[in-house]
N, CA, C and O atoms as a GROMACS GRO file, in nm:
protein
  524
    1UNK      N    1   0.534   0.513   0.252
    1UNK     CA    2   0.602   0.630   0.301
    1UNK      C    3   0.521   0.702   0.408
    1UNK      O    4   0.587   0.758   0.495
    2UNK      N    5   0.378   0.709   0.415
    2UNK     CA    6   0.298   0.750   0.502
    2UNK      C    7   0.324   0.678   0.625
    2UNK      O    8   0.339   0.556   0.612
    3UNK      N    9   0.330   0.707   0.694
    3UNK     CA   10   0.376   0.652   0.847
    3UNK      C   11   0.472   0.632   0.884
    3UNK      O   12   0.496   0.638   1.004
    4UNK      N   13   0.550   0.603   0.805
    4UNK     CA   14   0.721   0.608   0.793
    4UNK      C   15   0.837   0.690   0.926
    4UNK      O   16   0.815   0.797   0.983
    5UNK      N   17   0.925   0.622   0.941
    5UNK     CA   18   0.984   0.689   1.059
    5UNK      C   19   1.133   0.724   1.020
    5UNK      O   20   1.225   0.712   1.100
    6UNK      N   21   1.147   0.764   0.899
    6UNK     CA   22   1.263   0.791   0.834
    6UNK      C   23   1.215   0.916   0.711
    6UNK      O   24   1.102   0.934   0.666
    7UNK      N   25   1.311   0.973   0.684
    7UNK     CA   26   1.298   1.092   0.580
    7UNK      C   27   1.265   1.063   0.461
    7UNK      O   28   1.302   0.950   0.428
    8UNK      N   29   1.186   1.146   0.351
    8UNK     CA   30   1.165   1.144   0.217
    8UNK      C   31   1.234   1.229   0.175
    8UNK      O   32   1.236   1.345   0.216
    9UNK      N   33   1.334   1.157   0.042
    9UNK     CA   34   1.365   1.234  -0.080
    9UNK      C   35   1.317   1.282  -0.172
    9UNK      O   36   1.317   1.217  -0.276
   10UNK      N   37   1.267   1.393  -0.170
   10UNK     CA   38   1.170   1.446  -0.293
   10UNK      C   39   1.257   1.363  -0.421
   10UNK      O   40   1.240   1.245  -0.449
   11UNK      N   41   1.333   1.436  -0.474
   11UNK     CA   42   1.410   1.374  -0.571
   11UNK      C   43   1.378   1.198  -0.577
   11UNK      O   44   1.304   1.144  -0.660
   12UNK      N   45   1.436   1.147  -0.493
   12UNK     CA   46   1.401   0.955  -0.497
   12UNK      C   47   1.265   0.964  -0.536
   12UNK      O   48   1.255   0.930  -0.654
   13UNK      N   49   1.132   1.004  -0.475
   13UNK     CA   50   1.008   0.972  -0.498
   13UNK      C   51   1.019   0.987  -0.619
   13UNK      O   52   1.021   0.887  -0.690
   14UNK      N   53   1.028   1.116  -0.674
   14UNK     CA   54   0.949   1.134  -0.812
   14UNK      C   55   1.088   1.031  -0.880
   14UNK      O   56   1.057   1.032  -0.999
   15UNK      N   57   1.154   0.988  -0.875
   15UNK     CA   58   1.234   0.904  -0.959
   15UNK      C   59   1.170   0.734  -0.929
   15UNK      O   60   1.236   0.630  -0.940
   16UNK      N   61   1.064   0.743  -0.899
   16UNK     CA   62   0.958   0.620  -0.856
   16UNK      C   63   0.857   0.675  -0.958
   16UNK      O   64   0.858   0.592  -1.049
   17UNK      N   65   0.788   0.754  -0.984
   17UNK     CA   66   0.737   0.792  -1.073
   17UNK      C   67   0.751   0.782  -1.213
   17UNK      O   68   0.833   0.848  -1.276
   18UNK      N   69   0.649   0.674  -1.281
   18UNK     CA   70   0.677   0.653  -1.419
   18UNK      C   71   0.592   0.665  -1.514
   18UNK      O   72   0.609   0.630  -1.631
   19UNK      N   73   0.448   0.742  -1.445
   19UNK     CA   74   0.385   0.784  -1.561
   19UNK      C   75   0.349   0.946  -1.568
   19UNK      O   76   0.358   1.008  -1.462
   20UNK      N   77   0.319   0.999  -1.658
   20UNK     CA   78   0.324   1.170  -1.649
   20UNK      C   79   0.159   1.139  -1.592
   20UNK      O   80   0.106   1.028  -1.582
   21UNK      N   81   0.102   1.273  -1.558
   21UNK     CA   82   0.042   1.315  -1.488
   21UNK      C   83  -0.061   1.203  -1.357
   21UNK      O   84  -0.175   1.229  -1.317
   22UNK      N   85  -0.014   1.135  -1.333
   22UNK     CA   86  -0.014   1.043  -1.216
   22UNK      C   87   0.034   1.061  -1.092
   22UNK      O   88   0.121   0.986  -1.047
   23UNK      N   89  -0.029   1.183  -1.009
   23UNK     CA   90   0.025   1.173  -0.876
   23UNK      C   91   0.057   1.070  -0.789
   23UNK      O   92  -0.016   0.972  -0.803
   24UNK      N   93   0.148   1.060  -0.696
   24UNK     CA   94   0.154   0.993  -0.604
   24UNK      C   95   0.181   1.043  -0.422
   24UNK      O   96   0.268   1.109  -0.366
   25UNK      N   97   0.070   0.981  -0.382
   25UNK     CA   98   0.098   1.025  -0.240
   25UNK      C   99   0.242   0.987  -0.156
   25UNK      O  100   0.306   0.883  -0.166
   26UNK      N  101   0.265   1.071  -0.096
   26UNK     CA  102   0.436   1.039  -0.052
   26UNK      C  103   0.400   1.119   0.124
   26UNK      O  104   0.486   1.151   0.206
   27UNK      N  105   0.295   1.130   0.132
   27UNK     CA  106   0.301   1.179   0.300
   27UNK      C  107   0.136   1.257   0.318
   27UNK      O  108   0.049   1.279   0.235
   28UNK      N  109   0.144   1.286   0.468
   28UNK     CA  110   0.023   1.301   0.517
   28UNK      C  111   0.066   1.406   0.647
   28UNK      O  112   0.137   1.383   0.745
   29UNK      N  113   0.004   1.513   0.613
   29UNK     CA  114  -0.016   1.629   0.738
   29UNK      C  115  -0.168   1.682   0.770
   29UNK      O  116  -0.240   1.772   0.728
   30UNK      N  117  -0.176   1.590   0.855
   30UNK     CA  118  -0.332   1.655   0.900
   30UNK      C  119  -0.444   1.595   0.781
   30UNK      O  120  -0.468   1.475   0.767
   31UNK      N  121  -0.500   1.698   0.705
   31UNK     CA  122  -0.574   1.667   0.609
   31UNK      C  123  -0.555   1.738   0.497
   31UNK      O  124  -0.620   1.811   0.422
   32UNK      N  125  -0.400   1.678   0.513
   32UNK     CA  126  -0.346   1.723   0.348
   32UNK      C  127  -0.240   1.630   0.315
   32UNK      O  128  -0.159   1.591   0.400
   33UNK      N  129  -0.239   1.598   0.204
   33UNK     CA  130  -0.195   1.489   0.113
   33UNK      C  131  -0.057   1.568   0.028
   33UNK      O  132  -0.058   1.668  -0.044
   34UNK      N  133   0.030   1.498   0.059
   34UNK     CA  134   0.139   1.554  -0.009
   34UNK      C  135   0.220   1.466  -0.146
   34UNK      O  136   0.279   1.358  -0.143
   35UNK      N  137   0.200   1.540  -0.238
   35UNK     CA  138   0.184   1.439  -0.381
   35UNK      C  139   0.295   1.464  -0.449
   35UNK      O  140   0.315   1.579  -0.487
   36UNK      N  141   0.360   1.391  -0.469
   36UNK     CA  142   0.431   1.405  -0.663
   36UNK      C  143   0.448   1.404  -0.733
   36UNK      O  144   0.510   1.297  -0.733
   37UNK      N  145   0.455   1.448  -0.862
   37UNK     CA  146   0.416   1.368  -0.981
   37UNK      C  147   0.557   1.417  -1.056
   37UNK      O  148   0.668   1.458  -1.021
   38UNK      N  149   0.481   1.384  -1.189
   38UNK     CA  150   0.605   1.440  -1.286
   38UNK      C  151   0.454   1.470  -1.415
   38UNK      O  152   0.344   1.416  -1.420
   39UNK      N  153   0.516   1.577  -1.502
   39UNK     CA  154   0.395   1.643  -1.600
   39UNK      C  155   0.496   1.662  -1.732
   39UNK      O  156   0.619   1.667  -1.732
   40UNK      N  157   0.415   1.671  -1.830
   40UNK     CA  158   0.473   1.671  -1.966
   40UNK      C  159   0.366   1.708  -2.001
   40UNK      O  160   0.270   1.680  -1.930
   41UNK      N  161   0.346   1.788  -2.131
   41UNK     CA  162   0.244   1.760  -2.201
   41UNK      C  163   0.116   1.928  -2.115
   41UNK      O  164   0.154   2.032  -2.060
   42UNK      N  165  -0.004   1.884  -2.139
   42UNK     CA  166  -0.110   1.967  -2.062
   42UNK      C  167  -0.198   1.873  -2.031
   42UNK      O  168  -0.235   1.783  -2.107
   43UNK      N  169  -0.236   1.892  -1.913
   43UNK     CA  170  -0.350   1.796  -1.826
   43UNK      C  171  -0.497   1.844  -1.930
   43UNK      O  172  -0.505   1.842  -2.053
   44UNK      N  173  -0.619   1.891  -1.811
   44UNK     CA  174  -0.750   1.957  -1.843
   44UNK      C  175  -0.783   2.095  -1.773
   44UNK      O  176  -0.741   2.116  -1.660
   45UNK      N  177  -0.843   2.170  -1.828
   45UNK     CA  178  -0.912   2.282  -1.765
   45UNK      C  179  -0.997   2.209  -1.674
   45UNK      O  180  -1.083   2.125  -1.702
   46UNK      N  181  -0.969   2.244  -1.582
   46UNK     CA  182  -1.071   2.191  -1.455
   46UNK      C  183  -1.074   2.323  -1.320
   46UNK      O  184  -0.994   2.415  -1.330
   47UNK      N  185  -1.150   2.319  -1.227
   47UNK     CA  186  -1.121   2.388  -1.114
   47UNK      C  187  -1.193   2.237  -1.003
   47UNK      O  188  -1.253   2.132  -1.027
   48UNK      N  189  -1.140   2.313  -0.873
   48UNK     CA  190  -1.148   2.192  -0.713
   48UNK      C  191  -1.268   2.290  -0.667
   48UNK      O  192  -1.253   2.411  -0.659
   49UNK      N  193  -1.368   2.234  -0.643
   49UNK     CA  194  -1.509   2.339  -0.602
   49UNK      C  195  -1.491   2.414  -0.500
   49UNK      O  196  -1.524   2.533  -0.498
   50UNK      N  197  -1.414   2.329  -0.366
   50UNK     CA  198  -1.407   2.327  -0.218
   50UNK      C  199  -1.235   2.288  -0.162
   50UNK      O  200  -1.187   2.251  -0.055
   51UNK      N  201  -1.184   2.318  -0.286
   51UNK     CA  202  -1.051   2.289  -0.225
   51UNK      C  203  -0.939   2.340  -0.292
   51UNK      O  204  -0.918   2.293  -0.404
   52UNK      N  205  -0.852   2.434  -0.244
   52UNK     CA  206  -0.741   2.500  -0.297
   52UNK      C  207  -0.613   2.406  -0.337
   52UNK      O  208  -0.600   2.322  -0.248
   53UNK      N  209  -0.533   2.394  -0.420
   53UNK     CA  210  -0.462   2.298  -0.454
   53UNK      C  211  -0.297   2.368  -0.478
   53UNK      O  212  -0.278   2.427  -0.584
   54UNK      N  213  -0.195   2.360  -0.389
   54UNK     CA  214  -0.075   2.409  -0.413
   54UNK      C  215  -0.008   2.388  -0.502
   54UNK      O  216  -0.056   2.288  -0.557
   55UNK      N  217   0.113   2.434  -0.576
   55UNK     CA  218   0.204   2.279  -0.716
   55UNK      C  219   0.340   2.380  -0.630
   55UNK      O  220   0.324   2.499  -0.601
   56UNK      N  221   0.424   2.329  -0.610
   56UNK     CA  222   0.568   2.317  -0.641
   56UNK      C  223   0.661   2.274  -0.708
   56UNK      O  224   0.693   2.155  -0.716
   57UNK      N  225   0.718   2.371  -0.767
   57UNK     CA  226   0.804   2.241  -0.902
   57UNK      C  227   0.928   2.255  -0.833
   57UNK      O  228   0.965   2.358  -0.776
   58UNK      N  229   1.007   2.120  -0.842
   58UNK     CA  230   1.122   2.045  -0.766
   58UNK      C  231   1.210   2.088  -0.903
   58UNK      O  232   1.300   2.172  -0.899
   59UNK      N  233   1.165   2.007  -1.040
   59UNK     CA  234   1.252   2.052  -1.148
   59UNK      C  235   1.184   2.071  -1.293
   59UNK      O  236   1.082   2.008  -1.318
   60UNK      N  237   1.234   2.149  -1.378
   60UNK     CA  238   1.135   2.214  -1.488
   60UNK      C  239   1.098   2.298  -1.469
   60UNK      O  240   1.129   2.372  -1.376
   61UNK      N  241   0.991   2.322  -1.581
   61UNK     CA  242   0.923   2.486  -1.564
   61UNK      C  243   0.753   2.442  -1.567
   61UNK      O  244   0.729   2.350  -1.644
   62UNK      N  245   0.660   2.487  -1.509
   62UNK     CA  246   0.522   2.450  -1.543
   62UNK      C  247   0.507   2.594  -1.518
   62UNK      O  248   0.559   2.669  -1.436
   63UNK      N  249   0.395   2.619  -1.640
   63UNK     CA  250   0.291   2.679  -1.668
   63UNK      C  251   0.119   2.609  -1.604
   63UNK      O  252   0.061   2.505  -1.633
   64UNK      N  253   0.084   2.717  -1.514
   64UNK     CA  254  -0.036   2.686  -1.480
   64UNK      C  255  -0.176   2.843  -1.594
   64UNK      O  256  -0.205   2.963  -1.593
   65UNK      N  257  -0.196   2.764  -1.640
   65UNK     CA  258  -0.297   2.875  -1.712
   65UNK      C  259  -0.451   2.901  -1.635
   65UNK      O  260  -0.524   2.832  -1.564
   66UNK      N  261  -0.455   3.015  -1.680
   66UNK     CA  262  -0.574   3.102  -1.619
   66UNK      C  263  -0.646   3.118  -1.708
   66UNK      O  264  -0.595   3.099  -1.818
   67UNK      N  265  -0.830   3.168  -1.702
   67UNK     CA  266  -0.903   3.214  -1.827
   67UNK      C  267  -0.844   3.373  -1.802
   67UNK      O  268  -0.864   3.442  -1.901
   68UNK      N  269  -0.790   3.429  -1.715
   68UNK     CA  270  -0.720   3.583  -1.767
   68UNK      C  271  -0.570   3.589  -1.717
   68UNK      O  272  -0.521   3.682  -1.652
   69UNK      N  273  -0.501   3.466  -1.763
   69UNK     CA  274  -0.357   3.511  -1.731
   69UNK      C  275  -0.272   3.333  -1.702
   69UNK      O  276  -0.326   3.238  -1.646
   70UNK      N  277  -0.181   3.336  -1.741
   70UNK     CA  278  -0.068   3.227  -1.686
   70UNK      C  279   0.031   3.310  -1.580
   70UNK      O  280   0.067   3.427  -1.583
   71UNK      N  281   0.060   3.203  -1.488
   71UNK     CA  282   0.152   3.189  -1.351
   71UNK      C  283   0.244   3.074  -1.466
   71UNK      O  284   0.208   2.973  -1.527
   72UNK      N  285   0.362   3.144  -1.459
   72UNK     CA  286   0.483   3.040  -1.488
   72UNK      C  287   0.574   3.014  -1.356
   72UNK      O  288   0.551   3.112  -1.285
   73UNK      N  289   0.644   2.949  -1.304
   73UNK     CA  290   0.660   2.828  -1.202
   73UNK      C  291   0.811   2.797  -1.263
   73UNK      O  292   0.829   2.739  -1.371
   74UNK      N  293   0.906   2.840  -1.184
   74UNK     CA  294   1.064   2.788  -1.194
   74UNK      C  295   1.086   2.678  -1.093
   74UNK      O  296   0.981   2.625  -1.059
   75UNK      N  297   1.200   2.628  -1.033
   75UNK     CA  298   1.223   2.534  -0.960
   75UNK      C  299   1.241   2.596  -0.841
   75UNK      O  300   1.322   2.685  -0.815
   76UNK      N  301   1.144   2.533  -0.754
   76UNK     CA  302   1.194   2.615  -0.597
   76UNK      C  303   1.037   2.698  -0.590
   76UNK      O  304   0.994   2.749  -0.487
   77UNK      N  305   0.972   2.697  -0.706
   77UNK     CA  306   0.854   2.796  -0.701
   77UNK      C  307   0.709   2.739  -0.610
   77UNK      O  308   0.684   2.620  -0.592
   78UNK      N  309   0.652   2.816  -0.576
   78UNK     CA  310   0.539   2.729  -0.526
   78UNK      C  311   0.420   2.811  -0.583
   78UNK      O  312   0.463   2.922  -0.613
   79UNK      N  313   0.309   2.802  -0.606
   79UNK     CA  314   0.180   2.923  -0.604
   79UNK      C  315   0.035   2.787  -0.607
   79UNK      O  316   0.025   2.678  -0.663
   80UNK      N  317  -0.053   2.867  -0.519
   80UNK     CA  318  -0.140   2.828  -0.513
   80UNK      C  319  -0.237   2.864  -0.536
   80UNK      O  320  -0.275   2.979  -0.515
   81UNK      N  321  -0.329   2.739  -0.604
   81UNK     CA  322  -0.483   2.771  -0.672
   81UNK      C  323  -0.582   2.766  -0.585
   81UNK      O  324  -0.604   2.680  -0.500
   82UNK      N  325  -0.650   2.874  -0.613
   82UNK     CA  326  -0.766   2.901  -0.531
   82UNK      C  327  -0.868   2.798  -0.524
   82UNK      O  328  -0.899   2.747  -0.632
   83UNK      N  329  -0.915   2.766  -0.440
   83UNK     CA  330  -1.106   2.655  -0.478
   83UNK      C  331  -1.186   2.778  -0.617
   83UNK      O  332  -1.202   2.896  -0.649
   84UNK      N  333  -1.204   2.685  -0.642
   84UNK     CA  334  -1.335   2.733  -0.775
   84UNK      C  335  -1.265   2.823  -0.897
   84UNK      O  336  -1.324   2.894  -0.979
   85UNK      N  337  -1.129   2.800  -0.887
   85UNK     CA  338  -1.046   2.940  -1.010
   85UNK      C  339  -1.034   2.787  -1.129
   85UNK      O  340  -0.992   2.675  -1.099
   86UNK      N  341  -1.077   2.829  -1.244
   86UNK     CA  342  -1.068   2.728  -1.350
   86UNK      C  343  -0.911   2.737  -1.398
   86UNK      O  344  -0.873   2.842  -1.451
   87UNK      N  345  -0.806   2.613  -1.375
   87UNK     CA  346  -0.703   2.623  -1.430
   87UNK      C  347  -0.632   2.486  -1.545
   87UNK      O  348  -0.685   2.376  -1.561
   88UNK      N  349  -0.558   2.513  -1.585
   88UNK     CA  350  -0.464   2.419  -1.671
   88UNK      C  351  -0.347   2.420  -1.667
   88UNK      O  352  -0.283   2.504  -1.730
   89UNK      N  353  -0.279   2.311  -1.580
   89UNK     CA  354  -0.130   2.282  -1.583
   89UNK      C  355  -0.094   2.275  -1.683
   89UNK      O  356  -0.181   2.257  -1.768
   90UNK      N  357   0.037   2.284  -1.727
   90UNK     CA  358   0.116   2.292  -1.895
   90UNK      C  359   0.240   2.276  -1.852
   90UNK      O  360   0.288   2.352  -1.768
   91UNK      N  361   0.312   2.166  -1.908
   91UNK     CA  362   0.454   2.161  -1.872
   91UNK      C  363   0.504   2.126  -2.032
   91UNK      O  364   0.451   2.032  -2.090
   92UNK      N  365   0.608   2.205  -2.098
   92UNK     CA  366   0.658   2.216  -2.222
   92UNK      C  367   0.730   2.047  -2.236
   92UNK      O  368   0.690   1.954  -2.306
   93UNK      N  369   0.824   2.051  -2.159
   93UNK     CA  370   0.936   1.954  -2.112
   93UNK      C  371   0.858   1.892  -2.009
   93UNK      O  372   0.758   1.946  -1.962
   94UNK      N  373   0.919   1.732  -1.956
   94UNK     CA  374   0.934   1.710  -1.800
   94UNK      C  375   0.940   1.759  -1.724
   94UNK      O  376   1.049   1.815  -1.709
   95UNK      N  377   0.818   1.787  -1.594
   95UNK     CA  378   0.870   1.892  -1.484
   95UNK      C  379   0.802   1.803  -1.381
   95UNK      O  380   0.696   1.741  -1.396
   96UNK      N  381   0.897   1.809  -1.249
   96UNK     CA  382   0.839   1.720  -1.145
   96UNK      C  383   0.804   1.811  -1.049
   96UNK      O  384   0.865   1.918  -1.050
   97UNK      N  385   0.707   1.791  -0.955
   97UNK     CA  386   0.642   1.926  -0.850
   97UNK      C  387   0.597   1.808  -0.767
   97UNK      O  388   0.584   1.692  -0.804
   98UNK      N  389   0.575   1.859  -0.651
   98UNK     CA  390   0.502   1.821  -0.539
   98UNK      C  391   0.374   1.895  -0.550
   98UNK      O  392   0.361   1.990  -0.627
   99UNK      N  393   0.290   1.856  -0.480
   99UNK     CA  394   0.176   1.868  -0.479
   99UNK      C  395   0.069   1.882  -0.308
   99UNK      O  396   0.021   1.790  -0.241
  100UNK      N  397   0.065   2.019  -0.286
  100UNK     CA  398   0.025   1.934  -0.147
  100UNK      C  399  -0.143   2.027  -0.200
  100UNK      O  400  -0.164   2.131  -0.261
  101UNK      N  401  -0.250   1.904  -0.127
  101UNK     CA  402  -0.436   1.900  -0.146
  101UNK      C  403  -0.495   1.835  -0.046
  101UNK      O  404  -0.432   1.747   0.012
  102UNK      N  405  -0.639   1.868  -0.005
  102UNK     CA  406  -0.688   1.830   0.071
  102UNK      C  407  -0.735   1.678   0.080
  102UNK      O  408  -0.788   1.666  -0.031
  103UNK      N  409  -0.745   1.580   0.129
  103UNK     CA  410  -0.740   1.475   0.138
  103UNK      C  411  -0.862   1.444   0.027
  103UNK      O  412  -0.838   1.356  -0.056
  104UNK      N  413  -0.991   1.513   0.021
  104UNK     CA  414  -1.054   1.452  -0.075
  104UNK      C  415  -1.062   1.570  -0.224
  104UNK      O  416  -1.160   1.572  -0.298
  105UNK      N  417  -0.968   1.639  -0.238
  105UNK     CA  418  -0.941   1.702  -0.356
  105UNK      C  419  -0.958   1.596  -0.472
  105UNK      O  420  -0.920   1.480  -0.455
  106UNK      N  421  -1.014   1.638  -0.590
  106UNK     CA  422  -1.028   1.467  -0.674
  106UNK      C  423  -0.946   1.520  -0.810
  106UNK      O  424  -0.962   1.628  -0.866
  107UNK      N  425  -0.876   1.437  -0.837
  107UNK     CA  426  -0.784   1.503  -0.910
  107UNK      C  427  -0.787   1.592  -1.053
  107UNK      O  428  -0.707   1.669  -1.106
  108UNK      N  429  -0.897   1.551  -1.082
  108UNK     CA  430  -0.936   1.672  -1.238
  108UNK      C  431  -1.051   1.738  -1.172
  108UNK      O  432  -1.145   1.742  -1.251
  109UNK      N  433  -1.075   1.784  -1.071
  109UNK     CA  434  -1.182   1.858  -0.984
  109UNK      C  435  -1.339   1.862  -1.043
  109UNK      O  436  -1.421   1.820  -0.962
  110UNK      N  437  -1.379   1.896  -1.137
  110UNK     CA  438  -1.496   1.889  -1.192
  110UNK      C  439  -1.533   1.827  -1.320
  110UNK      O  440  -1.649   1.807  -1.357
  111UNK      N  441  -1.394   1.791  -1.403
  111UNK     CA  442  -1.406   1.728  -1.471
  111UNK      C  443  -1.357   1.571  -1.465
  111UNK      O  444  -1.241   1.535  -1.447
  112UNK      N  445  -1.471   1.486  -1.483
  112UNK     CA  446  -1.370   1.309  -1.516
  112UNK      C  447  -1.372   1.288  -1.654
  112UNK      O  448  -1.479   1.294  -1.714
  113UNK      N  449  -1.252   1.261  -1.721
  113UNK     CA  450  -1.160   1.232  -1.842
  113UNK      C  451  -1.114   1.090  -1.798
  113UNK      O  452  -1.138   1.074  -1.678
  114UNK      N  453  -1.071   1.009  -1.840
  114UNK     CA  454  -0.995   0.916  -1.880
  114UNK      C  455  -0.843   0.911  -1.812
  114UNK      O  456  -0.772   0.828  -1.756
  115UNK      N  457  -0.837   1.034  -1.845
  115UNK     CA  458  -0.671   1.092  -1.777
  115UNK      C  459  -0.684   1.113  -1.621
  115UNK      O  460  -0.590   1.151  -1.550
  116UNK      N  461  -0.823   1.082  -1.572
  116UNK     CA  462  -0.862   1.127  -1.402
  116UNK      C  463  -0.790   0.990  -1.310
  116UNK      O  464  -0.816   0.870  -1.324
  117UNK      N  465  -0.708   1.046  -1.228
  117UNK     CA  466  -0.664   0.922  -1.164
  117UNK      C  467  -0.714   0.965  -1.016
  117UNK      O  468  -0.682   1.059  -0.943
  118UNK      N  469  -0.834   0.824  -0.995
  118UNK     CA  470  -0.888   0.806  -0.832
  118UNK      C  471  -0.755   0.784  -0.717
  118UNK      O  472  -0.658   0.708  -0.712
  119UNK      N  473  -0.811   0.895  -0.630
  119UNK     CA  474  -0.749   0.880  -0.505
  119UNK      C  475  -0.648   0.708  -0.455
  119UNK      O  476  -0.534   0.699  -0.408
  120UNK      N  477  -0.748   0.596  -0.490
  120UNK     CA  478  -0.700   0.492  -0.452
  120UNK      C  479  -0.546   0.433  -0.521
  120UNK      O  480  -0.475   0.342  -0.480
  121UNK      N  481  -0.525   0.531  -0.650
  121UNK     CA  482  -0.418   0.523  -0.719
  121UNK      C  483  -0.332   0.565  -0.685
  121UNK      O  484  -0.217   0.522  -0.692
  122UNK      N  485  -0.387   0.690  -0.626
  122UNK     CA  486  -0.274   0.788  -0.584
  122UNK      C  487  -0.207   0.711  -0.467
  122UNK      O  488  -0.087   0.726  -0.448
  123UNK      N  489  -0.272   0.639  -0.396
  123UNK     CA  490  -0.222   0.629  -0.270
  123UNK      C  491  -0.142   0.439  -0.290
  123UNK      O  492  -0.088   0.382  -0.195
  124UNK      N  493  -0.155   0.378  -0.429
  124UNK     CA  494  -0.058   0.303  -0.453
  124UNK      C  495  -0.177   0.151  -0.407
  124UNK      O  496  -0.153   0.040  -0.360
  125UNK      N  497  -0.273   0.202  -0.441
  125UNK     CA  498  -0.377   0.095  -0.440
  125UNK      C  499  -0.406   0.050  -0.530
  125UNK      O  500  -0.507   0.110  -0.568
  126UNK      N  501  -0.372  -0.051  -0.618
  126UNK     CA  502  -0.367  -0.058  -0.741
  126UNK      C  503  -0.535  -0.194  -0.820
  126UNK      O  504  -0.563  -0.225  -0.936
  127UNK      N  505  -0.594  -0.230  -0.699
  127UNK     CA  506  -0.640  -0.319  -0.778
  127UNK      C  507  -0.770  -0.245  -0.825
  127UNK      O  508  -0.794  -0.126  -0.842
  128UNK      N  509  -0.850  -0.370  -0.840
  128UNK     CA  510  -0.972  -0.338  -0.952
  128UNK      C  511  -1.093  -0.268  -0.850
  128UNK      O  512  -1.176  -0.189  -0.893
  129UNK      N  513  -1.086  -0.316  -0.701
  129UNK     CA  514  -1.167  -0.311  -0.637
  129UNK      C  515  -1.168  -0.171  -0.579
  129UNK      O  516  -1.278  -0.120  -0.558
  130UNK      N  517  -1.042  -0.094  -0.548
  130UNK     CA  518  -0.973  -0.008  -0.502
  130UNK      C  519  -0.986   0.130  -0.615
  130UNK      O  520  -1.018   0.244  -0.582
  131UNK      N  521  -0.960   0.094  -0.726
  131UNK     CA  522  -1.001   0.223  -0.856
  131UNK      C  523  -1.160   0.230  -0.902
  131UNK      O  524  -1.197   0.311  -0.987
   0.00000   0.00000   0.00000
């Protein structure tokens, strides 16, 4: 889809999307990475040291938690996390969002878990050499 000379369907992408919290890159502006995923469940408390990280939810509701407060997130919503603010996505139900981050934003920011998916994933690079 990156280089592409035809339009993206938000909707189509994330209906390419088949695992929960597994972004996928779906475009490129400058030096920002425009992602989608789909979320269920709660990711990790993490914060991005050096890099602010947007969420838009397309459909659902996400809860992004704060250590002094939750931002709840309808469809159509956007809000963005600061570099260095410690947060936790939370989606009750299925909720799909776009995602736009700086090209080397790493996806659980200070923390690696198991659940951390490398850039090379995101971008649909799937082998051994590449993760």
């Amino acid at each position: 889809m990156i280089g592409s000379n035809s339009a993206l369907n938000i909707q189509a992408a994330l209906a390419q999307v088949s695992d929960y919290w597994s972004p996928q890159v779906v475009g490129q502006v400058n030096n920002q990475y425009i992602k989608v995923a789909k979320l269920k469940g709660e990711l990790i408390w993490h914060a991005h040291a050096d890099d602010d990280e947007m969420f838009m939810v397309v459909y659902g509701t996400l809860k992004i938690q704060f250590e002094d407060g939750d931002v709840l997130l309808q469809p159509g919503e956007f809000f963005v996390v600061p570099k260095q603010v410690r947060h936790n996505p939370v989606a009750e139900q299925e909720c799909g969002i776009v995602l736009i981050e700086t090209v080397t934003t790493q996806h659980t920011g200070d923390e690696q878990t198991s659940r951390t998916v490398p850039i090379a994933k995101q971008l649909g690079r799937h082998t051994a050499a590449a993760d």
